[in-house]
N, CA, C and O atoms as CSV, one atom per row, in Angstrom:
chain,resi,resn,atom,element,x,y,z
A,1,UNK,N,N,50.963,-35.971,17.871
A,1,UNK,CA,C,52.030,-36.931,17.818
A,1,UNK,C,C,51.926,-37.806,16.573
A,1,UNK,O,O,52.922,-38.397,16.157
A,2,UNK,N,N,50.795,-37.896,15.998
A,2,UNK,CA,C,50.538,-38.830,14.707
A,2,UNK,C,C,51.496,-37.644,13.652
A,2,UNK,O,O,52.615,-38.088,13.392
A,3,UNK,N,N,51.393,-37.155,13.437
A,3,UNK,CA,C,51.757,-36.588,12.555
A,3,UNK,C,C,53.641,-36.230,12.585
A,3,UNK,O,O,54.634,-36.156,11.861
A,4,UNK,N,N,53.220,-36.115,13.850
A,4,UNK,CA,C,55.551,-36.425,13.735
A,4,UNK,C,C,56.121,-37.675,13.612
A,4,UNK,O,O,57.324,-37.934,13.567
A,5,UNK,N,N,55.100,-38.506,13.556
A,5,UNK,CA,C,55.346,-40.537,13.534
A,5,UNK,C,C,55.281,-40.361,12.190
A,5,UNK,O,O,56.213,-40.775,11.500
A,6,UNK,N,N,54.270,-39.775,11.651
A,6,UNK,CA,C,54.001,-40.234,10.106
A,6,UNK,C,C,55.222,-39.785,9.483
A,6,UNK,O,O,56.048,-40.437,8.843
A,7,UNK,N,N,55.183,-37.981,9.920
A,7,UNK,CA,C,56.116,-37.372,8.726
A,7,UNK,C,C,57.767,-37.886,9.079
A,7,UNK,O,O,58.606,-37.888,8.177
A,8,UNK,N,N,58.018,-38.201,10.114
A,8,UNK,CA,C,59.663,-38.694,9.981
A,8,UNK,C,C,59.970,-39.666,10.072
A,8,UNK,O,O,61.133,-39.913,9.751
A,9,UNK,N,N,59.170,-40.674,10.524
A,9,UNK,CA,C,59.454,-42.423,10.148
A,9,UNK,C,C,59.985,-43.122,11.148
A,9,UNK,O,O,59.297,-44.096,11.456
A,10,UNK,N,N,61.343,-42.922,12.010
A,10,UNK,CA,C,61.604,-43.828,12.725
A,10,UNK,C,C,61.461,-43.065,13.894
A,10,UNK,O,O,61.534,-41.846,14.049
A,11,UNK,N,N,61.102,-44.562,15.212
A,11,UNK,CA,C,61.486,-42.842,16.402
A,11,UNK,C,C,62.719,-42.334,17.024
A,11,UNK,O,O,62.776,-41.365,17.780
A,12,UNK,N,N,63.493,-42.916,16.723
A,12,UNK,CA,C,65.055,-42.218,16.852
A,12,UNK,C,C,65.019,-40.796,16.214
A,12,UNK,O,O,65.620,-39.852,16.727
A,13,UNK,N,N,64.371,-40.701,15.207
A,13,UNK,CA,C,64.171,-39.399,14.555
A,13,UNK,C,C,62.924,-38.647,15.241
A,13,UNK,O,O,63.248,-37.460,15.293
A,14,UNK,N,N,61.710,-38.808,15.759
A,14,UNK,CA,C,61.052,-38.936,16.184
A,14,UNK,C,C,61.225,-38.135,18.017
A,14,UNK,O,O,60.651,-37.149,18.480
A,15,UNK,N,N,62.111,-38.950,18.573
A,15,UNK,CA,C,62.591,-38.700,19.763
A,15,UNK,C,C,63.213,-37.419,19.424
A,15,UNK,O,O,62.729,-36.486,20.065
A,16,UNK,N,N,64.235,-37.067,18.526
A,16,UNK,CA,C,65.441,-35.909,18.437
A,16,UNK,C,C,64.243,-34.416,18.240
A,16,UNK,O,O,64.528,-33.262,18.561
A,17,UNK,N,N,62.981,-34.855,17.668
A,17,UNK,CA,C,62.238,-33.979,17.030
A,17,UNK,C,C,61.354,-33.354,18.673
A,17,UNK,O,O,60.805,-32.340,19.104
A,18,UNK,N,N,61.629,-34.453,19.014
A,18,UNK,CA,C,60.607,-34.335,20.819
A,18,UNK,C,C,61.869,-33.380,21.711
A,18,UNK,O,O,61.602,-32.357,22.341
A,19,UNK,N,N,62.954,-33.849,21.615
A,19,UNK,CA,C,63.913,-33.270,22.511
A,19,UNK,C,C,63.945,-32.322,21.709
A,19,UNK,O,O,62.811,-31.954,22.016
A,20,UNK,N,N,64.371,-31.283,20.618
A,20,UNK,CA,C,64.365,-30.080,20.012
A,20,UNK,C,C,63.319,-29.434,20.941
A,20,UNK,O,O,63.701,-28.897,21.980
A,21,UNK,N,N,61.605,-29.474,20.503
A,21,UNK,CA,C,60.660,-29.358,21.004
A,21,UNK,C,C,61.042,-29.125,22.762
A,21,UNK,O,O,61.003,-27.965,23.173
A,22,UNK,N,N,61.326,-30.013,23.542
A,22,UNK,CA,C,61.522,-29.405,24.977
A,22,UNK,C,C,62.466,-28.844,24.994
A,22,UNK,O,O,62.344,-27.662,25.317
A,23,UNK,N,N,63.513,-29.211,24.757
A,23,UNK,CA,C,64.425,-27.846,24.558
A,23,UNK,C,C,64.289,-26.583,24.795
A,23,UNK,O,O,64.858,-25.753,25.504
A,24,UNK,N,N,63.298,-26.599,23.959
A,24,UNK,CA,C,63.344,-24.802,23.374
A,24,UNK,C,C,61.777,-24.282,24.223
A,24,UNK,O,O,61.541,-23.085,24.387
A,25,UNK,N,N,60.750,-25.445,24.732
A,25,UNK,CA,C,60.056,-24.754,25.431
A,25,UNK,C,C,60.476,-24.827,27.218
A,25,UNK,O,O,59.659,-24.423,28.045
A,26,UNK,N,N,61.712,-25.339,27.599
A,26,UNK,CA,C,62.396,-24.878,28.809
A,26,UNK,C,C,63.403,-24.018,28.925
A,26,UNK,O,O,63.809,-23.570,29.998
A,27,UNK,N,N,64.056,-23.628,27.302
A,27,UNK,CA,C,64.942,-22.581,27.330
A,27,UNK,C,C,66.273,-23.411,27.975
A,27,UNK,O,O,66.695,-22.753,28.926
A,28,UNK,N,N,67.158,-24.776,27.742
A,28,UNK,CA,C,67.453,-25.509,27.731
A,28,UNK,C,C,68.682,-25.639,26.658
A,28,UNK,O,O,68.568,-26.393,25.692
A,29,UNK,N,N,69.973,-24.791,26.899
A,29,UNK,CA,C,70.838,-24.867,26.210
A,29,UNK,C,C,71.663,-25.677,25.804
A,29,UNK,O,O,71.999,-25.730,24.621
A,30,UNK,N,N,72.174,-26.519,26.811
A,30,UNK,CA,C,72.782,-27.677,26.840
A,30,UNK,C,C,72.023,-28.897,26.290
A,30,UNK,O,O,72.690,-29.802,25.790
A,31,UNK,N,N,70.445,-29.013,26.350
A,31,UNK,CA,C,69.980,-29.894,25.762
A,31,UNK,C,C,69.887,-30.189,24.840
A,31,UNK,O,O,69.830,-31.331,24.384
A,32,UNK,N,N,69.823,-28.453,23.964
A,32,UNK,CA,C,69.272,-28.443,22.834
A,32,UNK,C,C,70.618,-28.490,21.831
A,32,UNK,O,O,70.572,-28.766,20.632
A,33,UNK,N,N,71.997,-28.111,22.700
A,33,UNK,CA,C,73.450,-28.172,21.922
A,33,UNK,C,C,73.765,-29.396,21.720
A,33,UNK,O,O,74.246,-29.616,20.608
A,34,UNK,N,N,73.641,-30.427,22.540
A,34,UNK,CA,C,73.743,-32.189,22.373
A,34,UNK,C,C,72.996,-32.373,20.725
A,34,UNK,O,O,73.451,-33.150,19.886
A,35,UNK,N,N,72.203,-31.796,20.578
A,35,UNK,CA,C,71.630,-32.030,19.103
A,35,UNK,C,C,72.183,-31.443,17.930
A,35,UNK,O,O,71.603,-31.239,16.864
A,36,UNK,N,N,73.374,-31.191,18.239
A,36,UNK,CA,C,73.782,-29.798,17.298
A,36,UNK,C,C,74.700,-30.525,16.725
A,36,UNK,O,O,75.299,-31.385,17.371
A,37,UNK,N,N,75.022,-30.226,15.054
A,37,UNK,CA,C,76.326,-31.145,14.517
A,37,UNK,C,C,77.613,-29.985,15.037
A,37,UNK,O,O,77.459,-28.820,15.403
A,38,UNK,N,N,79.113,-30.921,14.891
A,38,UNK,CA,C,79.893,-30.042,15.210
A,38,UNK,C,C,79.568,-28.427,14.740
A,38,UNK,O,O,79.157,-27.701,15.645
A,39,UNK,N,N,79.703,-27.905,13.572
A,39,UNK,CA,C,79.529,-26.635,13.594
A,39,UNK,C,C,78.105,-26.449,12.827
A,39,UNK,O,O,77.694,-27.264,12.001
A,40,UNK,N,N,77.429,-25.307,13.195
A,40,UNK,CA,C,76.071,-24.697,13.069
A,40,UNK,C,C,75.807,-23.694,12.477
A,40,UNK,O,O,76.327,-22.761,13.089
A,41,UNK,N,N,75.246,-23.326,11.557
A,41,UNK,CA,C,74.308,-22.116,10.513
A,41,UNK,C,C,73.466,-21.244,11.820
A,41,UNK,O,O,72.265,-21.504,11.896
A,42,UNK,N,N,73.945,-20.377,12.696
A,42,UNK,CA,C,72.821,-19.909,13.892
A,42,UNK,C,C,72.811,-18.239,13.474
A,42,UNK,O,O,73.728,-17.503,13.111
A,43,UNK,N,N,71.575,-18.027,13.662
A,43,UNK,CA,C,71.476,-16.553,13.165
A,43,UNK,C,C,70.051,-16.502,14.711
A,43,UNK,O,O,69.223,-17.338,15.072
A,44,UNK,N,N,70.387,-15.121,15.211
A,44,UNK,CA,C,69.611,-14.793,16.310
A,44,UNK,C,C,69.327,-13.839,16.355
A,44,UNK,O,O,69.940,-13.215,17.220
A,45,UNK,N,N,68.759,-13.392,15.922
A,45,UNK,CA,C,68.216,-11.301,15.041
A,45,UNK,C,C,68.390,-10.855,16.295
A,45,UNK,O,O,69.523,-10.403,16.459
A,46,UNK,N,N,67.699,-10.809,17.244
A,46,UNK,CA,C,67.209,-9.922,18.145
A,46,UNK,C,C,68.874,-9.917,19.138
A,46,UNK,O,O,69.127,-8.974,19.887
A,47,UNK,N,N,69.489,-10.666,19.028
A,47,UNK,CA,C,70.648,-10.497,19.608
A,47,UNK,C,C,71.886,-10.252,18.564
A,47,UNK,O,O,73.051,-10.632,18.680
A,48,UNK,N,N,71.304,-9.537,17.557
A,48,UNK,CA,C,72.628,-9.857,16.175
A,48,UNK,C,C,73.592,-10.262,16.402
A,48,UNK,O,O,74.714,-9.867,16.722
A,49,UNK,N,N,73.027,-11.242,16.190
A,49,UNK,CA,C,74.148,-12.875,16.139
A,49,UNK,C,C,73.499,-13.736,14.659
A,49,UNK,O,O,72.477,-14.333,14.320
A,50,UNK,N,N,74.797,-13.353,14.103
A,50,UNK,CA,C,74.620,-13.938,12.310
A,50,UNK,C,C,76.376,-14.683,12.147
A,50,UNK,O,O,77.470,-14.218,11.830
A,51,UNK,N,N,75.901,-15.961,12.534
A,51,UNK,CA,C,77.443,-17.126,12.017
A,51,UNK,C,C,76.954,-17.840,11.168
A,51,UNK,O,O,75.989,-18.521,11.515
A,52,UNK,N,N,77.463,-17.940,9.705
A,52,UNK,CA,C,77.452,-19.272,8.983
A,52,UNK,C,C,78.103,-20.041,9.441
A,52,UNK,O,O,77.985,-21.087,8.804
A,53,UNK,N,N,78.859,-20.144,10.344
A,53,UNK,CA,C,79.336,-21.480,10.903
A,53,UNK,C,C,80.115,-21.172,12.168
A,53,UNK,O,O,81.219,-20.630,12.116
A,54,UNK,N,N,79.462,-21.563,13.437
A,54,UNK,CA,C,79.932,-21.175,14.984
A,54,UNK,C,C,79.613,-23.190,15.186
A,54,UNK,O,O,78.881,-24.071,14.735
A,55,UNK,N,N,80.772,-22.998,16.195
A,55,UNK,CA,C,80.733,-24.720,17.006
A,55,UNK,C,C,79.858,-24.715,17.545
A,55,UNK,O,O,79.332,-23.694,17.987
A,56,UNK,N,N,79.481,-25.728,17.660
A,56,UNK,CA,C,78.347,-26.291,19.075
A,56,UNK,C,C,78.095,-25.565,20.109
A,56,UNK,O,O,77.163,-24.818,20.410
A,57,UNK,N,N,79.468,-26.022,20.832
A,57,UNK,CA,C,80.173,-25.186,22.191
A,57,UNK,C,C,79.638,-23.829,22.144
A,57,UNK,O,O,78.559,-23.582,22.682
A,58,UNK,N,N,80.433,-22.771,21.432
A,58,UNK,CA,C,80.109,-20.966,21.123
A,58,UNK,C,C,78.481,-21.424,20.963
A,58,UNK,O,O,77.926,-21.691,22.029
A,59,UNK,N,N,77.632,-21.543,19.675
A,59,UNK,CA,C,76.651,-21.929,19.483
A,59,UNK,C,C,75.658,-22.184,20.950
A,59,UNK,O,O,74.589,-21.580,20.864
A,60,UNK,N,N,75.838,-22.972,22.263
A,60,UNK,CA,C,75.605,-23.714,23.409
A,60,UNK,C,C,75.359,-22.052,24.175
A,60,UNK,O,O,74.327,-21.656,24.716
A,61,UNK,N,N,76.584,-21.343,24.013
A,61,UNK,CA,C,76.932,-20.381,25.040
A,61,UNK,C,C,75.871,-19.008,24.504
A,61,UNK,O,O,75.149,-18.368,25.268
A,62,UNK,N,N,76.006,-18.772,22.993
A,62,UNK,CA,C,74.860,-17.446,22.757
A,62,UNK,C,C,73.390,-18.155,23.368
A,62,UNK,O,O,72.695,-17.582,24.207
A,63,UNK,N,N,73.064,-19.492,22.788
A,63,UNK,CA,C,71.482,-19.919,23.628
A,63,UNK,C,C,71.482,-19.484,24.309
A,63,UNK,O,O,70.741,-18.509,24.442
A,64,UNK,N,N,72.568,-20.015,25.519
A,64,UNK,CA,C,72.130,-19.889,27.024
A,64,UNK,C,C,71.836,-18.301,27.625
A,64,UNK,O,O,71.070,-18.157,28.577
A,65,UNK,N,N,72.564,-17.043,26.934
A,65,UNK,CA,C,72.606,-15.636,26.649
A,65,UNK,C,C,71.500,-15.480,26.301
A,65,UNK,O,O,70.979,-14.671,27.069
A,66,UNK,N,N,70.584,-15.918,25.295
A,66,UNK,CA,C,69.463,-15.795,24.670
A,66,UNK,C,C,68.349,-15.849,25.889
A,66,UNK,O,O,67.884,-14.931,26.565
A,67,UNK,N,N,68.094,-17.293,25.915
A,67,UNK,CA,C,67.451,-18.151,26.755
A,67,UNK,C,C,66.989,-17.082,28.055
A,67,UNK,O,O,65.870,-16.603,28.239
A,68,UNK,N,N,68.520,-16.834,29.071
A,68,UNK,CA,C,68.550,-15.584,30.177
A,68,UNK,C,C,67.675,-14.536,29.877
A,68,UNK,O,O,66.737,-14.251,30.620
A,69,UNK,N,N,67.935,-13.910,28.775
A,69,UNK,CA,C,67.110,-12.419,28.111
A,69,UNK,C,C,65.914,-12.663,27.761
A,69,UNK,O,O,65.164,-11.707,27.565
A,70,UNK,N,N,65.508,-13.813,27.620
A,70,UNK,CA,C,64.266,-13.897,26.818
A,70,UNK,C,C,63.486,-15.887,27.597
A,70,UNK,O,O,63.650,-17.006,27.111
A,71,UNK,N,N,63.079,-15.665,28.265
A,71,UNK,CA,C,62.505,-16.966,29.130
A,71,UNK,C,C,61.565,-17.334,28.624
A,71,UNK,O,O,60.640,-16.524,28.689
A,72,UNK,N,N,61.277,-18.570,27.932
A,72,UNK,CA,C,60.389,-19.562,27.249
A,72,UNK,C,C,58.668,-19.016,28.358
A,72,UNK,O,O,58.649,-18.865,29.580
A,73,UNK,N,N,57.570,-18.859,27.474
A,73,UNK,CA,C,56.669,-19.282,28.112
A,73,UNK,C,C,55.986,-20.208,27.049
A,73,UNK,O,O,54.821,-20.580,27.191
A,74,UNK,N,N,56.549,-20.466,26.270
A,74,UNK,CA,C,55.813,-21.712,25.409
A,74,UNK,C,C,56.789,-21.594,23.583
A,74,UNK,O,O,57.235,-20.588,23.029
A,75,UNK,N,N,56.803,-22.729,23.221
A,75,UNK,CA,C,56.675,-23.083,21.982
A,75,UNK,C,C,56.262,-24.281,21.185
A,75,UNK,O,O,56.216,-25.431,21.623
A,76,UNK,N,N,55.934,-23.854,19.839
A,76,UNK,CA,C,54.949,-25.063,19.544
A,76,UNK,C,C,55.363,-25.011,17.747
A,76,UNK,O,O,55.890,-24.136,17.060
A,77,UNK,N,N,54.932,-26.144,17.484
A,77,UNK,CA,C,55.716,-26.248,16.022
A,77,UNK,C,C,54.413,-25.601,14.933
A,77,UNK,O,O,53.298,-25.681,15.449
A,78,UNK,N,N,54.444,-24.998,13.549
A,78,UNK,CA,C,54.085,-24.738,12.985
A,78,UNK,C,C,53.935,-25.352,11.947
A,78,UNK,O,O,52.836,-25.293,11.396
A,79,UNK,N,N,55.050,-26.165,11.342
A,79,UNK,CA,C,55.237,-26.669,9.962
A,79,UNK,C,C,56.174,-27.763,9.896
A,79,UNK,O,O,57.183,-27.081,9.713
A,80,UNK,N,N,56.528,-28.763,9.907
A,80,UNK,CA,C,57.796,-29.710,9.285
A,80,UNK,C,C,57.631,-30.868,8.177
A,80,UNK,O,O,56.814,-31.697,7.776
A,81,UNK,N,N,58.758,-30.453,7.975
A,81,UNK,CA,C,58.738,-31.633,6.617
A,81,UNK,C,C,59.773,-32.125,6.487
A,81,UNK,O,O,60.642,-31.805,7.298
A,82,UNK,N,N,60.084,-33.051,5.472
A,82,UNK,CA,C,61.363,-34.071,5.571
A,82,UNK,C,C,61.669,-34.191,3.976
A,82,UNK,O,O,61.002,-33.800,3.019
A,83,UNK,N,N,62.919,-34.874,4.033
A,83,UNK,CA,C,63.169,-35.558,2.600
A,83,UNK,C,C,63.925,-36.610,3.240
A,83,UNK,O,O,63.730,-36.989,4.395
A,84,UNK,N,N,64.963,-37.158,2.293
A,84,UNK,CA,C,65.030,-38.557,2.571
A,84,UNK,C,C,66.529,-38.397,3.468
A,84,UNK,O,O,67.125,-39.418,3.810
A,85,UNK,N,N,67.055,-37.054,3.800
A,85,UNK,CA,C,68.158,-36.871,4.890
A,85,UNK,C,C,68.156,-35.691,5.169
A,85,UNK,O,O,69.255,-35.136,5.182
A,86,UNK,N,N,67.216,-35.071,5.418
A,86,UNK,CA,C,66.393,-33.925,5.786
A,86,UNK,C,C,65.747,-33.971,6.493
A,86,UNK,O,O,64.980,-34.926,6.370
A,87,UNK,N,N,65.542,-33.193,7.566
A,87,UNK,CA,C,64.113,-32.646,8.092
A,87,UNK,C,C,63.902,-31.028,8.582
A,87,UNK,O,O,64.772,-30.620,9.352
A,88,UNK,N,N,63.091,-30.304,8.299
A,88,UNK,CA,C,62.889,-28.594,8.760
A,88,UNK,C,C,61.232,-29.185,9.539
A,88,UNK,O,O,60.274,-29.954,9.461
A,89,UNK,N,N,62.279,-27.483,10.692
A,89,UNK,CA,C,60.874,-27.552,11.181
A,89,UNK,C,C,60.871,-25.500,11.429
A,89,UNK,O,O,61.824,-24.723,11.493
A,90,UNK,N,N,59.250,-25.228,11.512
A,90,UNK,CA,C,59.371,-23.836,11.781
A,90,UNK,C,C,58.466,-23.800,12.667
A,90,UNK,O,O,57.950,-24.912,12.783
A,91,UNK,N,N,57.947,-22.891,13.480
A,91,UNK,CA,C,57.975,-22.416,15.265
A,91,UNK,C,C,57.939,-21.351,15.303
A,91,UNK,O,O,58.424,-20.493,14.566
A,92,UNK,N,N,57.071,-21.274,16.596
A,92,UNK,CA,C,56.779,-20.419,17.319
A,92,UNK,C,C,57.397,-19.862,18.554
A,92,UNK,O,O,56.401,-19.999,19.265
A,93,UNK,N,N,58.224,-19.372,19.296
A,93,UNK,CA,C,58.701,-19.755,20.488
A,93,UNK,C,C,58.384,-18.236,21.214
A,93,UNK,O,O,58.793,-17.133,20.851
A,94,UNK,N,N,57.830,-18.456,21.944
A,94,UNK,CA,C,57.235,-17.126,23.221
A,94,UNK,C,C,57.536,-16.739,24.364
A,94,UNK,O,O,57.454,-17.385,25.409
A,95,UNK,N,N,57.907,-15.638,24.209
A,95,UNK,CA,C,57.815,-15.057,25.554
A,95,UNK,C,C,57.111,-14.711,26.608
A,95,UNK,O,O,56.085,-15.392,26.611
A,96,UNK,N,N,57.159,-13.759,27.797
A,96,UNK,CA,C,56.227,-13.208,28.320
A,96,UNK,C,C,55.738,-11.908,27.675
A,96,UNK,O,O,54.807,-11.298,28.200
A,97,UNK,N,N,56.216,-11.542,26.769
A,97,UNK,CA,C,55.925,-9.844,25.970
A,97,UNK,C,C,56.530,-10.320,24.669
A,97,UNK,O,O,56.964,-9.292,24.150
A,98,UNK,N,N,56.777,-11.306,23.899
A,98,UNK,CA,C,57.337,-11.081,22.883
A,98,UNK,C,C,57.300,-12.709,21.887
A,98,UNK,O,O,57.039,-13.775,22.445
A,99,UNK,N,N,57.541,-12.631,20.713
A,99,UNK,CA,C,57.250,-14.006,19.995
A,99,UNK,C,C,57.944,-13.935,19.007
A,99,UNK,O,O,57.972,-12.821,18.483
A,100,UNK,N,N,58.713,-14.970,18.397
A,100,UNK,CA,C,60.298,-15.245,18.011
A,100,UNK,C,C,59.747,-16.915,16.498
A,100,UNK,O,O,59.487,-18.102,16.690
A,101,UNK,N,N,59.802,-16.188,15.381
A,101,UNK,CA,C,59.948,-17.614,14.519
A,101,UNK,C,C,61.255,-18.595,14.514
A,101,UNK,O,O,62.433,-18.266,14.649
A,102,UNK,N,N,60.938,-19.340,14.402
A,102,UNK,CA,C,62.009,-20.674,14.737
A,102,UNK,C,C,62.108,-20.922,13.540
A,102,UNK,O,O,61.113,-21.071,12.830
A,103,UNK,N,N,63.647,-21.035,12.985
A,103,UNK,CA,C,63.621,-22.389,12.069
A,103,UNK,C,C,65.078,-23.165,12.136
A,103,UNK,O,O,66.199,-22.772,12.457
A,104,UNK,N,N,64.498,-24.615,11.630
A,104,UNK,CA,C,65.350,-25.531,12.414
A,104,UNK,C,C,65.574,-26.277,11.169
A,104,UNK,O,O,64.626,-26.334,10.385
A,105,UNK,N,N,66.774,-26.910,10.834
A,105,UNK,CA,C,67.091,-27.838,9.820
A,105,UNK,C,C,67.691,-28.904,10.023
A,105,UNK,O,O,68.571,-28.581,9.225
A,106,UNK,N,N,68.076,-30.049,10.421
A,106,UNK,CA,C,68.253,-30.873,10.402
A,106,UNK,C,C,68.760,-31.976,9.388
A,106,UNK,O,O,67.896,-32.199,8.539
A,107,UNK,N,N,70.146,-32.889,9.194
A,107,UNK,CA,C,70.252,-33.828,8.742
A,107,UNK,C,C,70.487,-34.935,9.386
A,107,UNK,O,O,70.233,-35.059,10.584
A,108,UNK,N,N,70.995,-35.851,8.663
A,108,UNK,CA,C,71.500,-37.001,9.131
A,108,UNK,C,C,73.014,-36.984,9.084
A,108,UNK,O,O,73.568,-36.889,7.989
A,109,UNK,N,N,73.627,-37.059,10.059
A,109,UNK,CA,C,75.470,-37.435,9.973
A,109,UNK,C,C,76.002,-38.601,9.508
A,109,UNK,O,O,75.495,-39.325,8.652
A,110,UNK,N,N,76.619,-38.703,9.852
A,110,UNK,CA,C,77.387,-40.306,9.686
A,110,UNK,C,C,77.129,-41.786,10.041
A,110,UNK,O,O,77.234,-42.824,9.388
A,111,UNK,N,N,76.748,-41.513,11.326
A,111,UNK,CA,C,76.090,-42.026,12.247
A,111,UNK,C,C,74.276,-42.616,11.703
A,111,UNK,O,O,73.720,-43.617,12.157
A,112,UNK,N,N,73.703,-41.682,10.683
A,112,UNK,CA,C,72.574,-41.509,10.401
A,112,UNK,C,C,71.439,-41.184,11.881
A,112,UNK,O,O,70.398,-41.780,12.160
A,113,UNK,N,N,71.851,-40.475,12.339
A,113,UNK,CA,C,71.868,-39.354,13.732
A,113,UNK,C,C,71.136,-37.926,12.881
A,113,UNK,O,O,71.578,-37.234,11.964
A,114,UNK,N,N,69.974,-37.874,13.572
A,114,UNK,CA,C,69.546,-36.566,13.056
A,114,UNK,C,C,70.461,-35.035,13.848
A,114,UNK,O,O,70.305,-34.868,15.057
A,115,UNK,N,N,71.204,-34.209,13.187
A,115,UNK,CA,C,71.709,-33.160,13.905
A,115,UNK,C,C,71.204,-31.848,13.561
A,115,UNK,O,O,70.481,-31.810,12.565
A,116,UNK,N,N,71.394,-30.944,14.072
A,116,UNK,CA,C,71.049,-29.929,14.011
A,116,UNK,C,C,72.049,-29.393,13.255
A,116,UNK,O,O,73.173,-29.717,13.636
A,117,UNK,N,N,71.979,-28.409,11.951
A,117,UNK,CA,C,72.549,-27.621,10.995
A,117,UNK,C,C,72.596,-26.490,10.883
A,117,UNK,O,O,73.546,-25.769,10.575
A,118,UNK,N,N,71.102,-26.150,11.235
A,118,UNK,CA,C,70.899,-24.536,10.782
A,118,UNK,C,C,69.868,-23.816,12.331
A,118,UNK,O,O,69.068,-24.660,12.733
A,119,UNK,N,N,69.845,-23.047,12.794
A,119,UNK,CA,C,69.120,-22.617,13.428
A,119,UNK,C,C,68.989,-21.203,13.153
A,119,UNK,O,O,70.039,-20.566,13.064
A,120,UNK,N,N,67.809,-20.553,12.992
A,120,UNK,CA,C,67.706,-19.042,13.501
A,120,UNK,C,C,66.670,-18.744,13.927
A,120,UNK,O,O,65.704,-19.412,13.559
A,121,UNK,N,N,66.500,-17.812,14.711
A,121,UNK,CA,C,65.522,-17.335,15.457
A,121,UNK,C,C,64.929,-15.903,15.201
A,121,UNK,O,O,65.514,-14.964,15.742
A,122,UNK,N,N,64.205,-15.734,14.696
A,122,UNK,CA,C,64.045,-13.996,14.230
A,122,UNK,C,C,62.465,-13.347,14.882
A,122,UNK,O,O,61.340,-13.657,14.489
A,123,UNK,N,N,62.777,-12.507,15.828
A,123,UNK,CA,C,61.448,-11.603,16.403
A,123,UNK,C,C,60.617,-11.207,15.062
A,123,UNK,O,O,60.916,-10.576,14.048
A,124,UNK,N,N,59.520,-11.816,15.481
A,124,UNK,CA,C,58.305,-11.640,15.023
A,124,UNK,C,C,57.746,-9.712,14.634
A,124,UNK,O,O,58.820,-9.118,14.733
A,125,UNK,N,N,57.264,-9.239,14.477
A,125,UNK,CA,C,57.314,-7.873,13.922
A,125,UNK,C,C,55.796,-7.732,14.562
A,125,UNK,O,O,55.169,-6.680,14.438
């Protein structure tokens, strides 16, 4: 936890980085779509699903498709970093037979609200 205090600064940012995180290790579509800016960068290999730009909503509905096919038994972060309206993070996310890299991008909106931008998920080899 020191290290997600240090690297993103406030905990409003902090918190969004915690809810991503459960999210994705309950397989948690709706939770993890509340974080999502209106439209999303989502690419999902293993289900070829490649949108440069799908809504929230659509975006909400392949997770939950995903999520069904493939049931969280854990994920855990690997790497994140920030800039000054930025933040990436990359991941691990597991199955019961199978393991999936995460990557997650993040800005700030309008609001200065961290959202979700980019997501993809690509099976591990």
């Amino acid at each position: 936890m020191l290290f997600l205090t240090i690297t993103l600064g406030n905990s409003s940012d902090s918190n969004t980085v915690e809810i991503l995180k459960q999210s994705l290790q309950r397989g948690q579509a709706h939770q993890l779509s509340m974080l999502f800016d209106k439209q999303i960068e989502l690419v999902i290999e293993s289900e070829t699903v490649d949108f440069p730009s799908v809504s929230a909503n659509h975006a909400e509905l392949i997770l939950q498709s995903f999520f069904r096919k493939h049931p969280p038994r854990r994920f855990q972060y690997i790497y994140q970093g920030n800039t000054t309206k930025l933040r990436y993070s990359t991941g691990i996310y597991e199955t019961q037979d199978q393991a999936f890299s995460v990557y997650v991008l993040m800005r700030q909106d309008a609001h200065r609200q961290l959202v979700i931008n980019t997501l993809h998920v690509r099976k591990n080899k």
